[in-house]
One Martini backbone bead per residue (centre of mass of N, CA, C, O) as a GRO file, in nm:
protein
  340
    1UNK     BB    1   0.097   0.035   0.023
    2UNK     BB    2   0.070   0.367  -0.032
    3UNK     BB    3   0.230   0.625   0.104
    4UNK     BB    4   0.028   0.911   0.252
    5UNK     BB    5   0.085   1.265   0.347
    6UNK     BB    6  -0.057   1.452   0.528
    7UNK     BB    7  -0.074   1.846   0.595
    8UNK     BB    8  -0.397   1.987   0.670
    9UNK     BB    9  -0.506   2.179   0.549
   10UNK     BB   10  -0.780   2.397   0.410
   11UNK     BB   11  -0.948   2.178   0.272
   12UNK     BB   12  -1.237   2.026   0.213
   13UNK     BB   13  -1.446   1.727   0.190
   14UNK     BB   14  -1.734   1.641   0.045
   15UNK     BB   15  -2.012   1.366   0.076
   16UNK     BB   16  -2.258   1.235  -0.077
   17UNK     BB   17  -2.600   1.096  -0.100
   18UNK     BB   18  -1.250  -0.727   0.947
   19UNK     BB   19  -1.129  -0.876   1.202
   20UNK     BB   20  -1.234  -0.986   1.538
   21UNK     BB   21  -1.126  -1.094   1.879
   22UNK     BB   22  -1.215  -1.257   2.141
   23UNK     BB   23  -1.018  -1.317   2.467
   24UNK     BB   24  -1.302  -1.371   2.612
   25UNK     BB   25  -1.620  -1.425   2.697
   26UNK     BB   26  -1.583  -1.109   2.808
   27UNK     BB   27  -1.483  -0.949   2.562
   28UNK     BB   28  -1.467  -0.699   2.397
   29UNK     BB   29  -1.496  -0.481   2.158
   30UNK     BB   30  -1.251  -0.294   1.971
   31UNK     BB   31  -1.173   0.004   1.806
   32UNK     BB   32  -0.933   0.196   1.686
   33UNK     BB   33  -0.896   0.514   1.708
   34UNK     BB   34  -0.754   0.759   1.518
   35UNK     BB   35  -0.626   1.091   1.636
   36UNK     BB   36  -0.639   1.404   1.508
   37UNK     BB   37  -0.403   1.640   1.600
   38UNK     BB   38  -0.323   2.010   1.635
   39UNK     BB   39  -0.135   1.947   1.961
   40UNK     BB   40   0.107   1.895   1.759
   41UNK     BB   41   0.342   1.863   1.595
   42UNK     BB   42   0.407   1.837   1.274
   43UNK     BB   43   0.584   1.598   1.252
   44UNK     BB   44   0.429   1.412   1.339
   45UNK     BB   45   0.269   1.090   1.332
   46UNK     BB   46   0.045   0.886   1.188
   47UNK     BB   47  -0.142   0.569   1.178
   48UNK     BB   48  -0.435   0.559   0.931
   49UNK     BB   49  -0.491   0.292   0.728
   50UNK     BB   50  -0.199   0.317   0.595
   51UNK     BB   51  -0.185   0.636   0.671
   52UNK     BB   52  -0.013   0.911   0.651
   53UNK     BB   53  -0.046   1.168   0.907
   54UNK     BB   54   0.014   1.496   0.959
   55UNK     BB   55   0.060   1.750   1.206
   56UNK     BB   56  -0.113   2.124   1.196
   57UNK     BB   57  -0.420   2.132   1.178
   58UNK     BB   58  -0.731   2.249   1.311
   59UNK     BB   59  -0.913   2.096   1.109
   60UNK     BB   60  -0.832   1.794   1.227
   61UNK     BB   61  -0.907   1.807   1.463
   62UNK     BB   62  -1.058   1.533   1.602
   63UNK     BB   63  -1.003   1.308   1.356
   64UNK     BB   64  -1.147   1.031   1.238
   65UNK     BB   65  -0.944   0.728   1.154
   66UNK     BB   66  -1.001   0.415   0.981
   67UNK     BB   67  -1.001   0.074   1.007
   68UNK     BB   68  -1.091  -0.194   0.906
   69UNK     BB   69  -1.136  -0.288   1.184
   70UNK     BB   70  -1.306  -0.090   1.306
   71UNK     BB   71  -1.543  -0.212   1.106
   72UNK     BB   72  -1.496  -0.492   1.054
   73UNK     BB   73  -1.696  -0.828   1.032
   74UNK     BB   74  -1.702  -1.165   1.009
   75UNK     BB   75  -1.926  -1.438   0.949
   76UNK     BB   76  -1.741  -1.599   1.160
   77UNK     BB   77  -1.713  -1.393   1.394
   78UNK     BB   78  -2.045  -1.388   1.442
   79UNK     BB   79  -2.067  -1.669   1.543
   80UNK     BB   80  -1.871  -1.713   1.753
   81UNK     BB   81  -2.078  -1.444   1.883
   82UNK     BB   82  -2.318  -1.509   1.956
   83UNK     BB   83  -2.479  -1.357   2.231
   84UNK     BB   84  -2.293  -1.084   2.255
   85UNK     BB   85  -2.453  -0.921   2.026
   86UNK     BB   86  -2.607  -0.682   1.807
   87UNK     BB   87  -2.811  -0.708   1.551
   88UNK     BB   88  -2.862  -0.570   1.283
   89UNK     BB   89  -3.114  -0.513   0.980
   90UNK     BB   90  -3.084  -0.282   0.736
   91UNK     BB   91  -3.315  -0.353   0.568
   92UNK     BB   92  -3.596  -0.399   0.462
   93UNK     BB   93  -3.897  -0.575   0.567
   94UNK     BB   94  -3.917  -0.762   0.334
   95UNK     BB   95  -3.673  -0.874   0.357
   96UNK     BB   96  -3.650  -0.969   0.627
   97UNK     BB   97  -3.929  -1.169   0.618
   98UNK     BB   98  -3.728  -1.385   0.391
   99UNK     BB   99  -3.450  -1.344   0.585
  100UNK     BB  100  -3.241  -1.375   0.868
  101UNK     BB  101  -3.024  -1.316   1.115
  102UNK     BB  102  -3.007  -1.452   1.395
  103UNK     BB  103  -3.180  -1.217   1.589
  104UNK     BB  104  -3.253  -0.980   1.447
  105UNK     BB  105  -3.299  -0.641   1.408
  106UNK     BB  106  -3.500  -0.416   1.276
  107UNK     BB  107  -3.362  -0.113   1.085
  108UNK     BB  108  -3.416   0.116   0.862
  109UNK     BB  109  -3.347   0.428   0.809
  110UNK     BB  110  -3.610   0.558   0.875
  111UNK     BB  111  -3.572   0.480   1.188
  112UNK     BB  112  -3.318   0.746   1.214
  113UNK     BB  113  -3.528   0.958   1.096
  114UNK     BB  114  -3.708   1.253   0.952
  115UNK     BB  115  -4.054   1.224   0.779
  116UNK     BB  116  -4.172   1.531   0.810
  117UNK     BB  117  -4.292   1.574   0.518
  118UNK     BB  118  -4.112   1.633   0.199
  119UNK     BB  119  -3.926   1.614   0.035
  120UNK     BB  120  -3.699   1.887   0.086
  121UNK     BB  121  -3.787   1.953   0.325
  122UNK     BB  122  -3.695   2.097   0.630
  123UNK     BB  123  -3.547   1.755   0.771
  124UNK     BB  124  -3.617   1.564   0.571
  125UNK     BB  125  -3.406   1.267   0.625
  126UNK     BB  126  -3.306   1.353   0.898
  127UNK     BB  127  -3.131   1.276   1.198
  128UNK     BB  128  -3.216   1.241   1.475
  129UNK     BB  129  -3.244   1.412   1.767
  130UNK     BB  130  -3.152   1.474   2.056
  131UNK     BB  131  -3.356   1.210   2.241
  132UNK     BB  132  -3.466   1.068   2.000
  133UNK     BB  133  -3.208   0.874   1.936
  134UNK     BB  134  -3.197   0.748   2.164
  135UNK     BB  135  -3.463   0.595   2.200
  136UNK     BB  136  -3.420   0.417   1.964
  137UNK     BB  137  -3.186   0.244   2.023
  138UNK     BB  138  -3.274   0.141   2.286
  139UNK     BB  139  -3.509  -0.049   2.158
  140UNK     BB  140  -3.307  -0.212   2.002
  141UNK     BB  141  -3.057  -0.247   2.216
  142UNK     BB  142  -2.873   0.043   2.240
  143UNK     BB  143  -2.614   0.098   2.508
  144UNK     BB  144  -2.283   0.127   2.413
  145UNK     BB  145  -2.163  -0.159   2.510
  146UNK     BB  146  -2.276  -0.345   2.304
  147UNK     BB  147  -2.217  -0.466   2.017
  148UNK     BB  148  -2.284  -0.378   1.670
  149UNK     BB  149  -2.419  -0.554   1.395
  150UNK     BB  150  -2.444  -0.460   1.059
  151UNK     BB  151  -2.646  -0.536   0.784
  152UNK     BB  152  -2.677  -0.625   0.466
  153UNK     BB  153  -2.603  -0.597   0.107
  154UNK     BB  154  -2.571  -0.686  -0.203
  155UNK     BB  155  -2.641  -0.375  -0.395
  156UNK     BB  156  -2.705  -0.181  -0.195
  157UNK     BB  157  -2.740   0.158  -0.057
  158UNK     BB  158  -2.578   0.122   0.252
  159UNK     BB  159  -2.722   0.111   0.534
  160UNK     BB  160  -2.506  -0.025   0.702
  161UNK     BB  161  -2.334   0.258   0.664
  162UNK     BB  162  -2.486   0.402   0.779
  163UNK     BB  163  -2.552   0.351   1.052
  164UNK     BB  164  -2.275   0.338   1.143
  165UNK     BB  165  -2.269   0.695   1.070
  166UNK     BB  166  -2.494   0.717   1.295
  167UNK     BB  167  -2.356   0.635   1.545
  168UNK     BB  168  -2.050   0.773   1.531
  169UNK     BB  169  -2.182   1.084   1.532
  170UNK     BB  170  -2.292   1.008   1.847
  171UNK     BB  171  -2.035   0.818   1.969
  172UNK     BB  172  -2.118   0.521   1.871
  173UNK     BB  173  -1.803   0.272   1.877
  174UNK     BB  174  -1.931  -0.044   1.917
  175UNK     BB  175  -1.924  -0.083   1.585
  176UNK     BB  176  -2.020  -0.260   1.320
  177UNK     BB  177  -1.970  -0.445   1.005
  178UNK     BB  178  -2.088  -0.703   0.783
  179UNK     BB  179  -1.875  -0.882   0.579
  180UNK     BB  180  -2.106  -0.971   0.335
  181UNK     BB  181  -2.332  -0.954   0.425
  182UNK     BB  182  -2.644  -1.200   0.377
  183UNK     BB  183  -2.516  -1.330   0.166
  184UNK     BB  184  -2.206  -1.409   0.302
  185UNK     BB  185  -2.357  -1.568   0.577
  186UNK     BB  186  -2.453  -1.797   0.404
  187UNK     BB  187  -2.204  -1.908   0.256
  188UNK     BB  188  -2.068  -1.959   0.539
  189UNK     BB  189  -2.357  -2.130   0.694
  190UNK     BB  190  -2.559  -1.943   0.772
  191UNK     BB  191  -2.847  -1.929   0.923
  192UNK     BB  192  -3.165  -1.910   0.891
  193UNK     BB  193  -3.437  -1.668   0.960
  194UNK     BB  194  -3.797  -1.584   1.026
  195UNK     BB  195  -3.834  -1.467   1.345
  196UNK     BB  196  -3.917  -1.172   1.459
  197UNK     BB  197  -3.770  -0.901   1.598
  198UNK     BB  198  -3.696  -0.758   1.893
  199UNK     BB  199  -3.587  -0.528   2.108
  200UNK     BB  200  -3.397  -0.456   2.397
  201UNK     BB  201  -3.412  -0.264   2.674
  202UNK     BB  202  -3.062  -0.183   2.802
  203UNK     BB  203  -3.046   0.120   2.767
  204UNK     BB  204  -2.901   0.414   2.744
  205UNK     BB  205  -2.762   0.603   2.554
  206UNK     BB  206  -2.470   0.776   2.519
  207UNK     BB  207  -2.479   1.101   2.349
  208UNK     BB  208  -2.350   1.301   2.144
  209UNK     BB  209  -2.292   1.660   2.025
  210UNK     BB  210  -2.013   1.698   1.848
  211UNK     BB  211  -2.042   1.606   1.559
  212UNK     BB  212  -2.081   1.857   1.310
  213UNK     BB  213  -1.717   1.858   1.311
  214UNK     BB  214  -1.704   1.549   1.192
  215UNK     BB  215  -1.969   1.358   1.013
  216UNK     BB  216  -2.155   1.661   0.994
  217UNK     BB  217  -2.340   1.856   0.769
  218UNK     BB  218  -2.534   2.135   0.603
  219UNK     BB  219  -2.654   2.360   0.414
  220UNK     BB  220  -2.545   2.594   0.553
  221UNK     BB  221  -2.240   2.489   0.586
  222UNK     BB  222  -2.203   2.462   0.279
  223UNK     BB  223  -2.261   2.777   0.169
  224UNK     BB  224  -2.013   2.892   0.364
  225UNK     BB  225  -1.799   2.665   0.252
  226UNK     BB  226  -1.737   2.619  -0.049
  227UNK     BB  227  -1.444   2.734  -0.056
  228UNK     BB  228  -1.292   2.482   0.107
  229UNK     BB  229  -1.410   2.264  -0.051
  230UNK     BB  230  -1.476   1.914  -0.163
  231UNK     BB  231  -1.727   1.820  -0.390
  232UNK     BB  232  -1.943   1.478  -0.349
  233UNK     BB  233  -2.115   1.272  -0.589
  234UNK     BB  234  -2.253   0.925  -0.511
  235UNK     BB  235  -2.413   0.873  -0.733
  236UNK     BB  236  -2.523   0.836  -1.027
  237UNK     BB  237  -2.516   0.951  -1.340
  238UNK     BB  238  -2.806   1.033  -1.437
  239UNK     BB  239  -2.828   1.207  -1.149
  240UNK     BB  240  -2.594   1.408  -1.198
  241UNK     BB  241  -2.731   1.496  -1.483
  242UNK     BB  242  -3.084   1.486  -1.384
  243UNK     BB  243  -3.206   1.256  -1.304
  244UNK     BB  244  -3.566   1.159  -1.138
  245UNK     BB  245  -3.560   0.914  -0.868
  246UNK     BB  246  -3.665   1.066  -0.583
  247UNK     BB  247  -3.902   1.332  -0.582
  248UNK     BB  248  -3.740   1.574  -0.702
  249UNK     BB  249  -3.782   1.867  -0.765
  250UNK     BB  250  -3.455   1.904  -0.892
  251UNK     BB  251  -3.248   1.821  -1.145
  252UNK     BB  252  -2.864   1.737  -1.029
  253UNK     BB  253  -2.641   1.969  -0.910
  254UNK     BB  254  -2.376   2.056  -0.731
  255UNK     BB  255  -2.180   2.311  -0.822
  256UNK     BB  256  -1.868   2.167  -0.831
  257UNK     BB  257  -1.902   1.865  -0.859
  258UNK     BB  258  -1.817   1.548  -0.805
  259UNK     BB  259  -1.767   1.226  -0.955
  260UNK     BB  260  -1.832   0.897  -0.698
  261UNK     BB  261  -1.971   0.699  -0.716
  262UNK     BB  262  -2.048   0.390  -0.496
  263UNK     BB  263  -1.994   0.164  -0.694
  264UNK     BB  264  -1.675   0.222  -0.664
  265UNK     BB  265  -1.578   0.123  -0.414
  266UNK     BB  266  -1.632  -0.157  -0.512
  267UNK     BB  267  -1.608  -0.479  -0.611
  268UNK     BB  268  -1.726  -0.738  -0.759
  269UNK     BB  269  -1.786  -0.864  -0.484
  270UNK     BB  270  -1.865  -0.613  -0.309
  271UNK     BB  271  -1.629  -0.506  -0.172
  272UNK     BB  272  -1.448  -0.297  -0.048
  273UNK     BB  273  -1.197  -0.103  -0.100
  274UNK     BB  274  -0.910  -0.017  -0.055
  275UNK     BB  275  -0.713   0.267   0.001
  276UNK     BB  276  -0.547   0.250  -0.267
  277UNK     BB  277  -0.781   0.289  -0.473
  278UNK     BB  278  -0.918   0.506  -0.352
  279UNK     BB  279  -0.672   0.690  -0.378
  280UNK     BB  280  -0.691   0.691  -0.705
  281UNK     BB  281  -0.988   0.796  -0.720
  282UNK     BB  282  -0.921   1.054  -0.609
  283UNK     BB  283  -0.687   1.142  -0.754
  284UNK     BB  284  -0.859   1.160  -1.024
  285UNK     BB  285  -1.047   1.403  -0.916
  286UNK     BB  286  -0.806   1.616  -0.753
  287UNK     BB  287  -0.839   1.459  -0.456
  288UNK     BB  288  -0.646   1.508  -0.152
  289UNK     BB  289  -0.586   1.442   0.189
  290UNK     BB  290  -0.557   1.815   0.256
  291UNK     BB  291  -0.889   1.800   0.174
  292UNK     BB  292  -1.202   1.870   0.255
  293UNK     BB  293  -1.459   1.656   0.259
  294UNK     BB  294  -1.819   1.631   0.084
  295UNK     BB  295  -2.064   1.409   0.080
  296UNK     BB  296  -2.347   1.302  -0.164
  297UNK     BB  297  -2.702   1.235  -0.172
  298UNK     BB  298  -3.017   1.230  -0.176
  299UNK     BB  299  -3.043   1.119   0.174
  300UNK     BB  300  -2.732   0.991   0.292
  301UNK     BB  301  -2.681   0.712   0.280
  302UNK     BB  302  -2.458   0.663   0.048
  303UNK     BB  303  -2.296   0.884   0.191
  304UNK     BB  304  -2.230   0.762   0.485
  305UNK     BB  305  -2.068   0.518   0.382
  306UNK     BB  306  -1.857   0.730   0.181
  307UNK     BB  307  -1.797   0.827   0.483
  308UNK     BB  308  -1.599   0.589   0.574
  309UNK     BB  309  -1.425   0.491   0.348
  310UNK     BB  310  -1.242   0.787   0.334
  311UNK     BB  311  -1.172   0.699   0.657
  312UNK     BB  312  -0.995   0.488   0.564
  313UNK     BB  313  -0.824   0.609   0.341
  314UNK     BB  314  -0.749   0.941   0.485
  315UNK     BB  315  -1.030   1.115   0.463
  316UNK     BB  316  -1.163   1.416   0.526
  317UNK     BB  317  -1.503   1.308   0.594
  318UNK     BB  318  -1.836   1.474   0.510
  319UNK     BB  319  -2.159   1.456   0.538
  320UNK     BB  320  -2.493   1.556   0.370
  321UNK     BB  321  -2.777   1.477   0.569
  322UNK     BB  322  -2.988   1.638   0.332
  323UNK     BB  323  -2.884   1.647   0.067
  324UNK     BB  324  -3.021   1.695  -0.245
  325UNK     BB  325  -3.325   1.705  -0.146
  326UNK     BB  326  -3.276   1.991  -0.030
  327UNK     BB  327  -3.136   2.177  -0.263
  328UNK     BB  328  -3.377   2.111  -0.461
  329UNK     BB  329  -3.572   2.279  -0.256
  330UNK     BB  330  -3.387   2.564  -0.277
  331UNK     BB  331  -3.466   2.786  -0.519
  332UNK     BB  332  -3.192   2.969  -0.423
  333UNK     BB  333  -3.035   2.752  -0.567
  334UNK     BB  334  -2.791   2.601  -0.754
  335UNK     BB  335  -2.834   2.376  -1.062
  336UNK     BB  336  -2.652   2.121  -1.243
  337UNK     BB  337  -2.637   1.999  -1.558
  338UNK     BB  338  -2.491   1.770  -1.717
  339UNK     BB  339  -2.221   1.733  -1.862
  340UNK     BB  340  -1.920   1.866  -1.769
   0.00000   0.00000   0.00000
C-alpha cells in the first residue's frame, strides 16, 4: 500500500449521499480510532488505515481516521459471537420478513430519520435529534457498551454504511459492519432465520452532541463553506446528469461537485476496496488526503457509507445528511446538469 502524507491543510472534501476477536468470554470489541490532534507539532505522525497523517492544523483536530478492523467483522467472526452482540439488519422489511440473521432485529434508514413533510421539505430525511435518536437506539437494545454489528447486502444502497455512520457521529463506537452482507453470512453456512425480532431495552445510550464538526454538516453549513472544500457526489451518472428518480423537487447536482459513483468503492465482489485503490480514486478527481471532503447523495443514505470509506482511506470526509433533496427544494441555490 502506497504511503501518503496528509499536510492537514485547510481545504474540506464533502461527500454526498476486518476482523476482531474476543480474548475471552467476557472480553469486548473494540476499534482503535486513531485521532488527528492539532495540538501535536507538525512533524509528528499517525498511522491510519495505512496512511501516513501529519499534524499541524486545526481544521484535522479530533478527526477520526479509521482502520479497517475498526469497521469490519466476518460472517466467521459473528458466528463464534453470538449472543455476545446485538445484530441489526438494516435491509427494508420485506427483505427482512423473507430470512435474516438468527436475532437479527429489523431497523432500516427510514428508522433513523424524521420524515415529516416530504422530500426537500426542511429537516425531512435528517438523523433525528437527541433524545429522540437515544430513545430509538435504546428501543432497538443499542446502550452504547454492547457491540452492534449492522448488516445490509450486496447491491443495496449501503444502509448499513450509513447505520454505522449514523451511530458513530452520535459518539457510540463499538458499532462493526458484517462484511457481505447477509449474502456473504448464507454462504459461509450462516443459519437463516424466519421469526421477526424486537429489540430488547437495555438503557440508553449516551450520546455525544459533538458530532457536527467530525461527522456531519448541513445545508447552511456547506453554502457558507463551499469555498473551503471538495464537494462529491456519489449517485449515479444519470442522477448527477439531472434524471429524477426520487421525488426530487429539481433533477442536478450541486455546482462544482465531483462525481464518484458509490459502486465505484466496491469491487466486483461487492467488497469495499483498499485504501490504495480508493485513494487512486480520489487522485483521479484531482482530490488530495489535505483536502476537506463533503460527499452527498440523494438523502444521505449512500453518502454516509461512502463517508466512512474515505475515513478508512485517510480522508477527512463529511455526509451532507440532507442530501441533495434539501438542496433541490431551496429555489435560491442553483443547480447544474448535463455532464460537465
Amino acid at each position: 500500500m502506497r504511503s501518503r502524507v496528509v499536510s492537514c491543510l485547510s481545504a474540506l472534501v464533502i461527500v454526498f449521499s476486518g476482523s476482531a476477536a474476543f480474548a475471552g468470554p467476557s472480553a469486548p470489541v473494540s476499534g482503535e480510532v486513531v485521532s488527528v490532534s492539532r495540538d501535536v507539532v507538525s512533524s509528528d505522525v499517525v498511522s491510519a488505515a495505512g496512511v501516513e497523517v501529519s499534524h499541524g492544523s486545526e481544521v484535522f483536530k479530533g478527526v477520526e481516521f479509521l482502520r479497517r478492523e475498526d469497521v469490519y467483522v466476518t460472517p466467521s467472526w459473528l458466528m463464534a459471537n453470538m449472543g455476545r452482540v446485538l445484530v441489526l439488519d438494516t435491509r427494508a422489511q420485506s427483505l427482512y420478513l423473507k430470512g435474516h440473521i438468527p436475532g437479527a432485529v429489523n431497523a432500516d434508514w427510514t428508522y433513523f430519520v424524521s420524515l415529516r413533510g416530504r422530500p426537500g421539505d426542511k429537516g425531512w430525511g435528517v438523523r433525528l435529534p437527541m433524545p429522540q435518536m437515544s430513545q430509538r437506539l435504546g428501543a432497538l437494545g443499542v446502550d452504547g457498551k454492547r457491540t452492534v454489528v449492522v448488516y445490509g447486502d450486496l447491491g443495496g444502497w449501503g444502509q448499513e454504511g450509513w447505520a454505522f455512520w449514523v451511530m458513530r457521529s452520535y459518539g457510540v463506537k463499538n458499532v462493526k459492519i458484517l462484511e457481505g452482507g447477509y449474502t456473504g453470512w448464507l454462504k459461509a453456512g450462516g443459519r437463516r432465520d424466519m421469526v421477526p425480532h424486537r429489540g430488547v431495552n437495555r438503557g440508553l445510550p449516551q450520546l455525544s452532541g459533538k458530532d457536527e464538526s467530525q461527522w456531519n454538516v448541513d445545508i447552511d453549513w456547506l453554502v457558507k463553506h463551499r469555498s473551503e472544500v471538495k464537494v462529491i457526489d456519489v449517485r449515479t451518472q444519470p442522477e448527477y446528469e439531472g434524471a429524477k428518480f426520487f421525488q426530487e423537487r429539481r433533477g442536478g447536482r450541486i455546482p462544482g461537485a465531483l462525481h464518484l459513483p458509490f459502486d465505484s468503492l466496491f469491487d466486483a465482489s461487492g467488497a469495499l476496496k483498499g485504501a490504495e485503490e480508493i485513494g487512486a480514486l480520489m487522485e483521479s478527481l484531482g482530490v488530495a488526503p489535505s483536502d476537506q471532503v463533503v460527499v452527498y447523495d440523494t438523502a444521505g443514505v449512500r453518502g454516509g457509507y461512502a463517508c466512512v470509506a474515505l475515513r478508512m482511506a485517510g480522508y477527512y470526509a463529511r455526509n451532507l445528511d440532507e442530501g441533495f433533496h434539501r438542496w433541490a427544494g431551496i429555489q435560491e441555490l442553483e443547480v447544474s446538469s448535463g455532464r460537465p
